[in-house]
NUTINU-175588 format. One line per 8 residues: for each residue x, y, z of N, C-alpha, C, O. Coordinates in nm, 3 decimals. Layout:
! residues N
X/Y/Z/X/Y/Z/X/Y/Z/X/Y/Z | ... $
***
This chain:
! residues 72
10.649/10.274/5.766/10.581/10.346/5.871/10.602/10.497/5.855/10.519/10.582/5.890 | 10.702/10.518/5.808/10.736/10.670/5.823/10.672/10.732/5.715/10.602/10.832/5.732 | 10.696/10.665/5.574/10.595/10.711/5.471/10.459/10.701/5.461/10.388/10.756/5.376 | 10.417/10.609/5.576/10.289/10.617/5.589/10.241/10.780/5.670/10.163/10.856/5.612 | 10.293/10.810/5.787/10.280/10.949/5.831/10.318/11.043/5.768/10.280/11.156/5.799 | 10.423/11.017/5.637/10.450/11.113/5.603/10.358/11.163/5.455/10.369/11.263/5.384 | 10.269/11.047/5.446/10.127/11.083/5.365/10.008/11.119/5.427/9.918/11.195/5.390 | 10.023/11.053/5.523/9.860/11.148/5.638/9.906/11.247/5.603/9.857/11.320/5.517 $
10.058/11.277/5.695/10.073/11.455/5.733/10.031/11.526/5.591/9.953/11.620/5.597 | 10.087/11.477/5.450/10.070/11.581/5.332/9.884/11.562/5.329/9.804/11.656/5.331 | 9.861/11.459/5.326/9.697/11.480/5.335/9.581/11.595/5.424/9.473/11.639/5.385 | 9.638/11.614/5.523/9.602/11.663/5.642/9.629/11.868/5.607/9.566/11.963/5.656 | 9.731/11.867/5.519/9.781/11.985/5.501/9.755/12.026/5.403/9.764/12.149/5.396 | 9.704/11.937/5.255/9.636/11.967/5.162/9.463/11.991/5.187/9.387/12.051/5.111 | 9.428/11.922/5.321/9.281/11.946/5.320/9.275/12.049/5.399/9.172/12.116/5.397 | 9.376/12.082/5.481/9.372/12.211/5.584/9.360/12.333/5.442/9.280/12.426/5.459 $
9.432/12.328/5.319/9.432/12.415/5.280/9.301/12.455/5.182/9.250/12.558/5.137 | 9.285/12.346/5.178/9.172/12.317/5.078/9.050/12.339/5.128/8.950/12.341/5.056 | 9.045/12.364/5.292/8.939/12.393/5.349/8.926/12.517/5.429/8.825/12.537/5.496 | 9.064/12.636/5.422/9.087/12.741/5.471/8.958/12.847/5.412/8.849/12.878/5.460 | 9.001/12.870/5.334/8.933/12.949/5.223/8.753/12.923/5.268/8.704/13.018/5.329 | 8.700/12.855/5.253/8.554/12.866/5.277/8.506/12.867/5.404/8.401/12.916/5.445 | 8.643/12.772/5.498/8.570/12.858/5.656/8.574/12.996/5.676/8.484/13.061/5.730 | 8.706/13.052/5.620/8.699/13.220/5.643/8.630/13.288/5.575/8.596/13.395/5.627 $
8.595/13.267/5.477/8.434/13.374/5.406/8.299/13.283/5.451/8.185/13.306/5.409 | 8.326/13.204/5.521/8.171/13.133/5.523/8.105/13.081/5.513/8.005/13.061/5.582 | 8.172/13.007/5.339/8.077/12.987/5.242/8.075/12.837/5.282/8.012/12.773/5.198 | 8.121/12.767/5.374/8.148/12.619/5.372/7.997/12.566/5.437/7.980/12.444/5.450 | 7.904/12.648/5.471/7.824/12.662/5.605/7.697/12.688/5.495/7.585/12.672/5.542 | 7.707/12.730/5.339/7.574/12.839/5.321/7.547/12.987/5.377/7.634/13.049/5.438 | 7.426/13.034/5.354/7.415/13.134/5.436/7.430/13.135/5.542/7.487/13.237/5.580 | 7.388/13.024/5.663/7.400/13.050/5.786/7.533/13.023/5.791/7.542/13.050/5.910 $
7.642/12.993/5.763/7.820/13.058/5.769/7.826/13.199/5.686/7.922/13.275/5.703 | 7.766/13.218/5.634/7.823/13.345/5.630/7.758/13.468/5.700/7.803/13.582/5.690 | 7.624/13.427/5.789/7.592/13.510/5.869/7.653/13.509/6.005/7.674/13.600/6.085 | 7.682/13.342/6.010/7.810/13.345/6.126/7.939/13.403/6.119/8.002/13.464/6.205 | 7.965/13.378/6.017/8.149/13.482/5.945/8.125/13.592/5.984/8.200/13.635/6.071 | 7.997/13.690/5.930/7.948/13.831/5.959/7.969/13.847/6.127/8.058/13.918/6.173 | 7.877/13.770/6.213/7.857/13.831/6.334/8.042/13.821/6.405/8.115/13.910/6.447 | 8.065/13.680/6.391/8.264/13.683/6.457/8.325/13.820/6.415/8.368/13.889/6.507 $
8.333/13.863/6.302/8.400/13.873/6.251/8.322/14.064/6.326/8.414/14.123/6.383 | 8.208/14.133/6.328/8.207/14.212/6.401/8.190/14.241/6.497/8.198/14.360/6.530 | 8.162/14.152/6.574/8.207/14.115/6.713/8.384/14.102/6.768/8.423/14.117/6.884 | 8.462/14.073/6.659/8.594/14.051/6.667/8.652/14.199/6.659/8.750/14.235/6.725 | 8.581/14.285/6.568/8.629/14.415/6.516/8.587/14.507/6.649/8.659/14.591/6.704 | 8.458/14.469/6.684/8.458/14.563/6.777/8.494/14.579/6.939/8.466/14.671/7.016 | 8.571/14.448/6.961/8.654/14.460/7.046/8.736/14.535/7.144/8.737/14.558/7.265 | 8.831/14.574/7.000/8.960/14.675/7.047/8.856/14.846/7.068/8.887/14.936/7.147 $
8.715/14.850/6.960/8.707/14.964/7.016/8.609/14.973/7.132/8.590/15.078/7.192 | 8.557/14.875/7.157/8.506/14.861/7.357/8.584/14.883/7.412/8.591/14.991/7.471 | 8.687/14.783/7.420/8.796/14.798/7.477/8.857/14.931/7.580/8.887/14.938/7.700 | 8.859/15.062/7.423/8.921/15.182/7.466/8.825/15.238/7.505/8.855/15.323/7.590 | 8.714/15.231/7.482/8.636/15.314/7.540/8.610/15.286/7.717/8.586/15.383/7.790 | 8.615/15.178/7.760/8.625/15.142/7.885/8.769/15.193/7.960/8.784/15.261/8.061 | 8.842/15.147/7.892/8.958/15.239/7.949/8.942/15.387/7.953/8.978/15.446/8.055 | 8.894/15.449/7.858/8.885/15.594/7.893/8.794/15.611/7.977/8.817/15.713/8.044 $
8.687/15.552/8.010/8.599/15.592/8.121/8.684/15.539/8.246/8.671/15.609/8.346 | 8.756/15.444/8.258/8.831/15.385/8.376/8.946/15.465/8.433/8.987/15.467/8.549 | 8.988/15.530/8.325/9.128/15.657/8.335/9.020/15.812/8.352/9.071/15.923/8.371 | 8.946/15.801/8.346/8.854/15.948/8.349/8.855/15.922/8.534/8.905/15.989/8.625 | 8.756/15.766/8.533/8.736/15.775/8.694/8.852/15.742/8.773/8.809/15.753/8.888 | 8.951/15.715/8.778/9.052/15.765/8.833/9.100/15.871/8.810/9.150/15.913/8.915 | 9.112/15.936/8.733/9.187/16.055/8.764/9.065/16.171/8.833/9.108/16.280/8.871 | 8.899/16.136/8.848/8.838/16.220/8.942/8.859/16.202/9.050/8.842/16.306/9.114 $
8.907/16.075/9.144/8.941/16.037/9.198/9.080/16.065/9.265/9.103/16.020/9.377 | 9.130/16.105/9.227/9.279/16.101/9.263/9.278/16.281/9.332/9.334/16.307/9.438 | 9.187/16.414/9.229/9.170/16.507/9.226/9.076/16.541/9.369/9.080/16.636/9.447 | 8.982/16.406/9.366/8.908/16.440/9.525/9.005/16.443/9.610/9.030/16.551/9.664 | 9.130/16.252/9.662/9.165/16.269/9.764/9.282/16.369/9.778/9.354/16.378/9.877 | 9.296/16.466/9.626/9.402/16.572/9.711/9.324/16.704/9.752/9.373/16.785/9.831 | 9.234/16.716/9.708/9.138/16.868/9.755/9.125/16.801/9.889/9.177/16.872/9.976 | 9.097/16.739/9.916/9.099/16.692/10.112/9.204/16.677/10.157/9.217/16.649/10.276 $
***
């Protein structure tokens, strides 16, 4: 029993590896994976810089904010 799981598990970890590689460029899919790889992948990138840019407009409008309620 145990060597039986303990051949799934090596099976399972040889196909995980064996199948890494073409989900992450794409290629497992054809073109339409790698036009899907494309869009994740700049959609993923452009994230962090939405991200800051919302924060700087969010730290801009607070701090106009903060400048009104002390002039009153």
């Amino acid at each position: 029993m145990l060597l039986q799981v303990a051949l799934l598990l090596s099976m399972l970890i040889q196909l995980g590896t064996a199948i890494n590689l073409p989900i992450h460029d794409g290629s497992i899919l054809g073109f339409p994976g790698k036009l899907l790889a494309f869009f994740a992948s700049f959609i993923a990138a452009s994230l962090p810089v939405t991200g800051f840019i919302l924060w700087l407009k969010r730290r801009k409008r607070r701090r106009s904010l903060i400048k009104m309620i002390d002039v009153n």
